[in-house]
N, C-alpha and C positions, 0 to 999 in steps of 0.2 A: 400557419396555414395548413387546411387538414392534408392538401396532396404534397405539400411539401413535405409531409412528416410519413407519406407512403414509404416504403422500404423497394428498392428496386434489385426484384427476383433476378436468377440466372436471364437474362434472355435467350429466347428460344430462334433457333435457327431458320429464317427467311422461307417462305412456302416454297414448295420447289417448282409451283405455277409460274413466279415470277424467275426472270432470269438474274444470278447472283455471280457475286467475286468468289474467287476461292477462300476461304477460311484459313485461318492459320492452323497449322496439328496441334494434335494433341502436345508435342513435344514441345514448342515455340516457348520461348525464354520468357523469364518474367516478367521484362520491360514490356515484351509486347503486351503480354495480358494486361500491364499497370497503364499500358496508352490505352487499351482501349475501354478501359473502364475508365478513365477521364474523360472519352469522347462519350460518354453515354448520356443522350439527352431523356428526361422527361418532359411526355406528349401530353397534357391533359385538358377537358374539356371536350372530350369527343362525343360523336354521336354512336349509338349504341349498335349501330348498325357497321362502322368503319371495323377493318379487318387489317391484318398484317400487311396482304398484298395491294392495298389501298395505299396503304406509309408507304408501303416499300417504292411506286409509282413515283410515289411525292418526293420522300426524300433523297431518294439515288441520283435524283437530275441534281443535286446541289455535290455530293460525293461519295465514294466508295462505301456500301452498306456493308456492315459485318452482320447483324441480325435485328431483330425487331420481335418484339413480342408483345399485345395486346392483352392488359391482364383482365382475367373473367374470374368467375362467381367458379369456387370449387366443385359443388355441387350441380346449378342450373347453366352451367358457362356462359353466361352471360356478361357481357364485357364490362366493365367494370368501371368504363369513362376514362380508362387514360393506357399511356403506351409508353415501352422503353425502347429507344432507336438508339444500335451502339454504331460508331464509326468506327474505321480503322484509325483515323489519326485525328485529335483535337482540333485541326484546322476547320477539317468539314464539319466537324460537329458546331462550331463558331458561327462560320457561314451558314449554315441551317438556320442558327439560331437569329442571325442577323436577317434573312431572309424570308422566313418561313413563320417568324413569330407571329400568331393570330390571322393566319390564312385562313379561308374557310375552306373547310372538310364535311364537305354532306350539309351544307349550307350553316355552319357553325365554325366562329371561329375557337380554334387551339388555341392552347397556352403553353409556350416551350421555356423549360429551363434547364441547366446543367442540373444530372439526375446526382444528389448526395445519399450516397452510404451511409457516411457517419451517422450513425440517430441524434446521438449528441450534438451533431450539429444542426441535427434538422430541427434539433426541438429548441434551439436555442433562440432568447427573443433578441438578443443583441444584432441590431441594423434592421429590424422589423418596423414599420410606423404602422401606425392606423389612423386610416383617417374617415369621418363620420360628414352626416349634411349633403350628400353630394348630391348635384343635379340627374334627374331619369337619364338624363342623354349620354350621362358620358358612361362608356365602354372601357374592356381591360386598357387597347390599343391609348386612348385618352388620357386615362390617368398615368401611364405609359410613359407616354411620351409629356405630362406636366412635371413629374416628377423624375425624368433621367437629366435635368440639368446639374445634379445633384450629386451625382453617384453612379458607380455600376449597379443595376439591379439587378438582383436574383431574379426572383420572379415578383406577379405582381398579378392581381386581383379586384373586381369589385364581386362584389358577393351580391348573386341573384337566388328570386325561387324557383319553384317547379318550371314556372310557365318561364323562365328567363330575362324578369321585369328586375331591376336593380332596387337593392332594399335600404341603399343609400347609405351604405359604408361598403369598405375595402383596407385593402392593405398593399404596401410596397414595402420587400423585402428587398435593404441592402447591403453591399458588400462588405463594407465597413458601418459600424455604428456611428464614424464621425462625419459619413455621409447623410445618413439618418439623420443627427441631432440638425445640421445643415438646411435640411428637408422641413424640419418641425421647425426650426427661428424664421425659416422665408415664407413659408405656407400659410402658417396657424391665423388662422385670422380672416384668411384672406380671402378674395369672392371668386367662384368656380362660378362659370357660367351665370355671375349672377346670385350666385350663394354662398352666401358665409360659410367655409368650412373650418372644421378641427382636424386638427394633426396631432398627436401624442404617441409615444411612445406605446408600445402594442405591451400589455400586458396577460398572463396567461390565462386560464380561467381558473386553475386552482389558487392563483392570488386573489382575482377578484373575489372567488368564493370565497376567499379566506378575511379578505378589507370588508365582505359583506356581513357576514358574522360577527365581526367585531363591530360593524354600523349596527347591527341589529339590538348585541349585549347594550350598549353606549347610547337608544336615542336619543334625539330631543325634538324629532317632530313626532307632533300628536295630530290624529285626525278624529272628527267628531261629523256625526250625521243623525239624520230625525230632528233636524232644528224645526221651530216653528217658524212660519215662515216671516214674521213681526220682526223674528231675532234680528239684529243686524250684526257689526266687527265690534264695534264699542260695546254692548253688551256679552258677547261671547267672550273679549279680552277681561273685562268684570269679572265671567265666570271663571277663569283658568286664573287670574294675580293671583289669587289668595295662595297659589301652591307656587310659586315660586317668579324669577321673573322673566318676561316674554320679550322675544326679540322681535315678532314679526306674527300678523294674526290676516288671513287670507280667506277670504268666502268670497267662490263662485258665484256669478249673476248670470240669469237669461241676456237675451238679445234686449228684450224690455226693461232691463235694472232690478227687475225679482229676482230676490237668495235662491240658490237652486239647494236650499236643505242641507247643506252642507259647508265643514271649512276643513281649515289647518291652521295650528295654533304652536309656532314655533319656541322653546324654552333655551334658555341661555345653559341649563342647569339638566343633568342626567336625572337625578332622583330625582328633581321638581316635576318632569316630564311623567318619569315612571309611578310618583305619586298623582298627578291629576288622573291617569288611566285607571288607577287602583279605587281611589274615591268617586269620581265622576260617573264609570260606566255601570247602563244602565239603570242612574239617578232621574229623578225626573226634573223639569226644567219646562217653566211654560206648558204644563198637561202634557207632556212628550215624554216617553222614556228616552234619554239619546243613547247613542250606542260610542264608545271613546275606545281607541286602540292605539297602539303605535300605526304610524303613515309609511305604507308601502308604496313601490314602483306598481306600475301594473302587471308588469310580466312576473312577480313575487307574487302578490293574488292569484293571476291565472295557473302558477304552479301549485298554491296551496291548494286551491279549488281543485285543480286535477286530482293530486293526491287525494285531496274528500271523497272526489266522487268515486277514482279507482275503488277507495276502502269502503264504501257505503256498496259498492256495485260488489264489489268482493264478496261483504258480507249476506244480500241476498241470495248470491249463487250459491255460496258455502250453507245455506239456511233450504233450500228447495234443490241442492244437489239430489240428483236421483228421481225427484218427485215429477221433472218437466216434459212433457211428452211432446215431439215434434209430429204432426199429423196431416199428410197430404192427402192425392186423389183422391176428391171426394169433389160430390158436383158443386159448381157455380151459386145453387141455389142455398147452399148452408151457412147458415149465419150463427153469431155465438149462442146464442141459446137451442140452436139442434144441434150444435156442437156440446155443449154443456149435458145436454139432455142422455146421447147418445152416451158419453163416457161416465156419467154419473152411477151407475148400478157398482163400480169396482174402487168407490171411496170417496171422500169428502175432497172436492174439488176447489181450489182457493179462486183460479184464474182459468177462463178460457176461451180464445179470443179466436177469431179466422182474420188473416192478413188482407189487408185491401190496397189497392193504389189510391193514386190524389182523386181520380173521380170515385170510390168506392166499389170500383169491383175485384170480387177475389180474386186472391193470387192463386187460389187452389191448395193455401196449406194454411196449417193453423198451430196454435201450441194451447193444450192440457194441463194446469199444476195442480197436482193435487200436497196434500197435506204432509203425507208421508213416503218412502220411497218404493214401502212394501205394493202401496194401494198402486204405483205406477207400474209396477212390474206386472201386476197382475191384469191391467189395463192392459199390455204388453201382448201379454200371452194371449187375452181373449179376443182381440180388436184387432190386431194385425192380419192383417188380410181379408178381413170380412168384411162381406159387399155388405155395403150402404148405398142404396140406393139402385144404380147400375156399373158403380165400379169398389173394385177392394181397397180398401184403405190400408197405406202405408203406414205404420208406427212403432217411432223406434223415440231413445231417449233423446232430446235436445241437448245440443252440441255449442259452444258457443265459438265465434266466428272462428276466432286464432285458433281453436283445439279440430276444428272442419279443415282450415287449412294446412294444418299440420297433417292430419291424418291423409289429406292428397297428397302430398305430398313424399310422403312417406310411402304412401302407394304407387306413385307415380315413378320411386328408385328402386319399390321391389322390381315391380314391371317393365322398367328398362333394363335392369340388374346392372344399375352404376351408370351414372354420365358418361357420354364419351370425352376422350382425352383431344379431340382434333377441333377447328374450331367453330363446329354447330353449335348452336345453342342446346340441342337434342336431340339424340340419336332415334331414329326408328323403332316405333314399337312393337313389340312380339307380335309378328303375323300368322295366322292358321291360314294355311293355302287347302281348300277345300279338293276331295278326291279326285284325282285324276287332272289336275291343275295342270300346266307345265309352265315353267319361268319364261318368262319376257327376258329380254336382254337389258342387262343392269338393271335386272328388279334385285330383290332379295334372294336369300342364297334358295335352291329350290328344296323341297321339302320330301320325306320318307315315301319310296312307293306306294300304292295303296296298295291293301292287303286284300280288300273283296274280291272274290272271283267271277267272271264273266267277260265278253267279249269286251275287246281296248276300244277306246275312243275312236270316231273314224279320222286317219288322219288331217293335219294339215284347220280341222273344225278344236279351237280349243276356246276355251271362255274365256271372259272378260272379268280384269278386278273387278270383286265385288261381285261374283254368281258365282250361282252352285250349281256345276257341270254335275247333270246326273249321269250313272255309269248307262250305254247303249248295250241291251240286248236284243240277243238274236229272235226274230218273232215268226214263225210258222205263218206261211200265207196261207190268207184269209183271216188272221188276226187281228185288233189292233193292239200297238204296240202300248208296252204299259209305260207309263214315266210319274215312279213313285218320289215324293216328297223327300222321302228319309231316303238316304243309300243304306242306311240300318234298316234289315229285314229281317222277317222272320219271328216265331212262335216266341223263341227262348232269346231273344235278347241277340241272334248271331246275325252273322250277315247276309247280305241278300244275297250270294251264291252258294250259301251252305245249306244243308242240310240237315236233316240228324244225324248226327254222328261221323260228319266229313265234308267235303265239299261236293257240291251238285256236279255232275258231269255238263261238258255244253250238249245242247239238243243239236250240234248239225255230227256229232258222232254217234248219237244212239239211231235206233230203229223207229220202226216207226211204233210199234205199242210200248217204247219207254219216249216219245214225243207224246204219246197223247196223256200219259201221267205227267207229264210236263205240265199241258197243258190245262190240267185239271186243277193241278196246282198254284198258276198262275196269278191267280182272281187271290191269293192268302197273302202275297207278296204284295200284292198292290196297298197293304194298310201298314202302315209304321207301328211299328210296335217299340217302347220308352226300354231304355237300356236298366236293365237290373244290375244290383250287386253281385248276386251269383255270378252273372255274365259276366262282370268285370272282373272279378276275384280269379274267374278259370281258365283268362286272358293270359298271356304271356306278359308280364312289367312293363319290357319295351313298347308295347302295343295297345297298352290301356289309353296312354292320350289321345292316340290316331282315334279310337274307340266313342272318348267321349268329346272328342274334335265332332267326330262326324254326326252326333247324337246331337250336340251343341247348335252346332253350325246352321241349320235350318231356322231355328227356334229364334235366333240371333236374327237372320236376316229378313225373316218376316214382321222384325220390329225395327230396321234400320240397314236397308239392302249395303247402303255405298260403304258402311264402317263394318260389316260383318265377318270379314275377315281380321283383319287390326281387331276389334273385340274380342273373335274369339282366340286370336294368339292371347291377349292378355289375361282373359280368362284362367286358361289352360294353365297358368303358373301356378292358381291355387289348389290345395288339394283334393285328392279324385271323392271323398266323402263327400265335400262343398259341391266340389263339379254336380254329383248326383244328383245332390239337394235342389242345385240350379234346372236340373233337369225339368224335376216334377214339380218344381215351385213356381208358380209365373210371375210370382209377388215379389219374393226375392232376385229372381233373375232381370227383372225389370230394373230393380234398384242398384243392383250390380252395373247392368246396363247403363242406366243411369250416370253412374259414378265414371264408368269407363270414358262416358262420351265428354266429361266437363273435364277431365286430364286430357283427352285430343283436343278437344277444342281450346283449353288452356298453353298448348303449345303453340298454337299460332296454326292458319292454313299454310305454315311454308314446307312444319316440320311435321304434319298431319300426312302432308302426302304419299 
């Protein structure tokens, strides 16, 4: 059983939400540690949602907790479906087990058993049964309690899918094999609920692969299809004596008694078998070619086929690597042949499709293949971003699903820089807190002063996640006051309280004839002007991000107010060249955008927040 063959990690120390026993020190003798890795149960079957101080609830009311640890995904920390609860003494961990076995946790029941180290032991099949046929109805608890007249049981199983509907086996592991063999003389045979079950002794799967091999070298059934339909068993059995002799000769019938084109024609004889396959297939018979192989299981088909089709699908991609263009915004109205049309000037195009739902309307993206990879690249270069129609088309190379998900994913650990170690699922992502922001209580840590010059915020008035507080200046009455888009102002790329060559003094210290160059000046500030290279280069390092934070940061939330902050933290990780490009690209920055928002929305709205 695969969670029996889990390895059980250090456990980790009891949350310190929940209230705990003291632990033994560091010093404690080695009896103690040898007791309480005897009391260590494994929890499995849990819901993905259950946490340490959930067990801890649960199992402390039975006796003294030493720790509990939930094991997660190293990476995504996502729990893993099972848990290690250690006691201080064997008793409790007993009564746990007598007590708490297949409780339900989050509306699912556990499965508890003493947690083994040994691997060797774990992986051992001796005292394992398996048993097959079983009724939908019965449950772990069921099979459970059919089979502990028998034996101590380890643990014990029926084996369900996704949706948790039983697939009609299972296994009981016990303590001894002579309880086992006990289990298979009473059982085998015998009716569960009304059905005949098997009992057999659990074998591995490197054996079975291995007795399957040797069934395959060895056969002697033969399967034959493309019959006409006239054929009947007494003619088919004619067909196959001549090569040696038949033990058993089977064709399928409809409901009405018509051959359904098919049989199996069993040989007493290896080479008699593997001669009719060699002679027969492909022969004709009755105006038929038939088709003759050795007779597989089904689940030995549906693997070969897999395999086919993996290699045939393989071979395509490796044949049109480079060549396949993924192509989106682009309107509603384009169908394959204006899509064809459109890309056809930059090479000989094999395929070009636009993606539709079940009632036939587009998805708004499409895929290009042309011939060779030079003609797509070039595609690439002229096509990407150029309006068709009323909006720019996005085009970049086609990705296939696994190589998409990897690549989020991948992004998604630059831009947290690592899982966290506690036990979220995942940690918060890089936030840009826009100018002059100030932290909420228990928000994120707060962010660098701003660097613009001009009058503070008035107090006590601060913004809301998700807005861009613009900086308040002082406005000469009879003015109105200006409130520019960009906090980036100015001719050269500087900011809105500089100047040329320093920073602007404030107008409530000067005169009145350097108020009215003020005010002359004014009306230049009120237009945003895009951050240049030069400007950033003659930035000081530490203050190039604040720089293209605040250049960024508009551009962002005029395409997604409530996430512009979270985007533009994540942004800000890549570098200040890219940053730029995002600037002045709205094609690229969109796609970036894009990308950003299906990694938040891929973490869930718990861990978005």
């Amino acid at each position: 059983m695969s969670e029996a063959s889990s390895p059980a990690p250090a456990a980790a120390p009891v949350p310190a939400a929940a209230p705990t026993s003291a632990e033994a020190p560091a010093s404690a003798p080695a009896a103690t540690e040898s007791a309480i890795s005897n009391a260590s149960l494994y929890v499995g079957e849990l819901d993905p949602s259950v946490t340490e101080a959930i067990l801890f609830e649960l199992f402390n009311m039975v006796g003294p907790v030493a720790s509990i640890r939930v094991c997660r995904d190293a990476i995504t920390r996502r729990s893993l479906g099972y848990a290690y609860v250690n006691f201080h003494n064997r008793a409790d961990g007993e009564r746990a087990l007598d007590m708490l076995n297949y409780t339900l946790i989050k509306d699912k029941e556990c499965r508890i058993m003493w947690s083994q180290r040994d691997p060797a032991l774990r992986r051992s099949s001796k005292g394992n049964v398996f048993i097959k046929n079983l009724d939908a109805t019965i449950d772990n608890k069921a099979l459970h309690d059919t089979f502990a007249a028998f034996g101590d049981i380890l643990s014990c199983k029926v084996v369900t899918d996704q949706q948790g509907v039983s697939r009609g086996f299972g296994f009981v592991h016990y303590e001894t094999e002579e309880a086992a063999l006990q289990a298979i003389k009473n059982v085998n045979g015998m009716l569960l609920n009304d059905t005949k079950v098997f009992v057999g002794l659990h074998i591995s799967r490197a054996e079975r692969e291995a007795h399957m091999e040797e069934a395959r070298a060895n056969f002697t059934n033969v399967y034959v299809k493309d019959l006409d339909a006239d054929v009947d068993a007494d003619e088919l059995k004619a067909l196959f004596e001549k090569y040696g002799e038949i033990t058993s000769v089977y064709m399928p019938a409809h409901d009405d008694g018509t051959p359904r084109g098919f049989g199996f024609i069993n040989f007493a004889d290896h080479e008699a078998a593997r001669t009719a396959v060699k002679e027969l297939h492909e022969s004709e018979f009755k105006g038929k070619k038939l088709y003759v192989s050795r007779a597989q299981k089904k689940t030995e088909r549906e693997k070969e086929l897999r395999v086919q089709y993996e290699q045939t699908k393989m071979e395509k991609l490796s044949k049109f690597q480079g060549g396949n263009l993924y192509i989106k915004n682009f309107d509603e109205t384009m169908d394959d042949d204006m899509l064809r049309q459109e890309f056809a000037p930059y090479g000989t195009i094999t395929s070009a499709r636009v993606m539709r739902d079940d009632k036939g309307a587009s998805l708004g993206f499409g895929f290009v293949c042309y011939s060779a990879p030079a003609e797509a690249t070039t595609a690439i270069a002229e096509m990407n971003g150029r309006m068709v129609g009323k909006k720019p088309l996005y085009v970049v190379l086609a990705q296939r699903r696994d190589q998409r998900r990897q690549q989020i994913e991948a992004t998604k650990r630059q831009w947290q820089g690592g899982a966290p170690m506690g036990p979220h699922v995942y940690g918060p992502p890089p936030m840009y807190y826009p100018p002059g922001y100030v932290q909420q209580r228990g928000a994120y840590p707060a962010p660098r002063p701003v660097r613009w010059q001009g009058a503070q915020p008035v107090p006590g008035q601060y913004p809301m996640p998700g807005q861009y507080p613009v900086p308040q200046y002082p406005v000469p009455a009879g003015q109105r006051p200006m409130r520019p888009r960009n906090p980036r102002q100015g001719s050269r790329g500087g900011y809105a309280g500089r100047g040329r060559g320093g920073y602007r003094s404030n107008p409530r210290t000067q005169g009145p004839g350097q108020q009215e160059t003020t005010q002359a000046e004014a009306p230049i500030e009120s237009e945003p002007a895009s951050l240049t290279a030069a400007a950033l280069a003659a930035a000081p390092e530490e203050e190039r991000k604040q720089m293209l934070g605040e250049a960024l940061y508009p551009l962002i939330e005029a395409r997604t107010p409530d996430m512009a902050g979270k985007i533009t933290g994540m942004l800000l990780e890549m570098e200040d060249d890219d940053l730029l490009l995002l600037i002045d690209d709205s094609v690229q920055r969109d796609a970036k955008i894009d990308e950003a928002l299906e990694v938040l929305n891929s973490q869930g709205p718990a861990d978005a927040e």
